[in-house]
C-alpha positions in Angstrom: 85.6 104.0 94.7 82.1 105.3 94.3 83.2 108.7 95.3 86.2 108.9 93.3 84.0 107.7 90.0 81.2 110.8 91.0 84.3 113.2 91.5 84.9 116.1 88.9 87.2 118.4 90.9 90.1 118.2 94.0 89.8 120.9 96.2 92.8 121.2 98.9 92.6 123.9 100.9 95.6 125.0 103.2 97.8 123.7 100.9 101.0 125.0 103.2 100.0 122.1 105.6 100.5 119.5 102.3 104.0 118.5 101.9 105.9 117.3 98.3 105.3 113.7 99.5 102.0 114.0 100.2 101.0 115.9 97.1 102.9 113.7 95.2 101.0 110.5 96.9 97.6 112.1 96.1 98.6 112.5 92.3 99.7 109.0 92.7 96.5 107.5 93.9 94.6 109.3 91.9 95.5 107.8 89.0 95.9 104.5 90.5 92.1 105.0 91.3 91.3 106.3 87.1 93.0 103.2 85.8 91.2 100.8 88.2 87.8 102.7 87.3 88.9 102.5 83.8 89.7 98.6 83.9 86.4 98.4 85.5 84.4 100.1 82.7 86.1 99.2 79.4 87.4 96.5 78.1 91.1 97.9 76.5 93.9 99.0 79.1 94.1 101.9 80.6 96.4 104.8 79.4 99.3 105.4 81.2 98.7 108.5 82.5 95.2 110.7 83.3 96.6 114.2 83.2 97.6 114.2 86.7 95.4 113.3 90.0 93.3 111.1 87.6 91.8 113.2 85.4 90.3 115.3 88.1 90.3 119.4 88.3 92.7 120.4 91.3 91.9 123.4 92.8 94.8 124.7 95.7 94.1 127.3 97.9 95.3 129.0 101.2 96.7 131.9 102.6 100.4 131.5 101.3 101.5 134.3 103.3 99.5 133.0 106.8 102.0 130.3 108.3 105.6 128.8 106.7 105.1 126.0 104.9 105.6 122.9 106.4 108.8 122.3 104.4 110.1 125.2 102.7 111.0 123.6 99.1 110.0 124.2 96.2 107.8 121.5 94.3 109.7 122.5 91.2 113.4 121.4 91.6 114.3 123.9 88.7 113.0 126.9 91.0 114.4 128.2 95.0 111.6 128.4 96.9 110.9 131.7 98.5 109.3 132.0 101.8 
């Protein structure tokens, strides 16, 4: 948790390789992480939500046009994906 507390910014890189599930399980830890660091710090709950991945920067990066992705969908299900 030390690391997590010292942390200002996620940086994935190859973010092809990263599937919806697995993004979706960082977000989800993150925060999970932000409130227990929160509980540990003040005495009020924490709020629901951090902004996404805890409150931290994300930065994504990777040649999108190297490989496929590893699952060709969108993480927008409003939008097709287009490999």
């Amino acid at each position: 948790m030390e690391k997590i507390r010292q942390a200002r910014m996620l940086v994935i890189d190859e973010i092809s390789m990263v599937n919806p599930e697995q993004f979706f399980m960082i977000n989800r830890r993150l925060e999970q992480a932000a409130k227990q660091l929160y509980r540990a710090t003040n005495i009020s709950n924490p709020p629901n939500s951090f902004g996404g991945f805890g409150g931290l920067m994300l930065m994504i990066v990777g040649d999108f046009e190297q490989i496929s992705p590893v699952r060709a969908e969108s993480l927008d299900e409003t939008q097709a994906f287009a490999a």
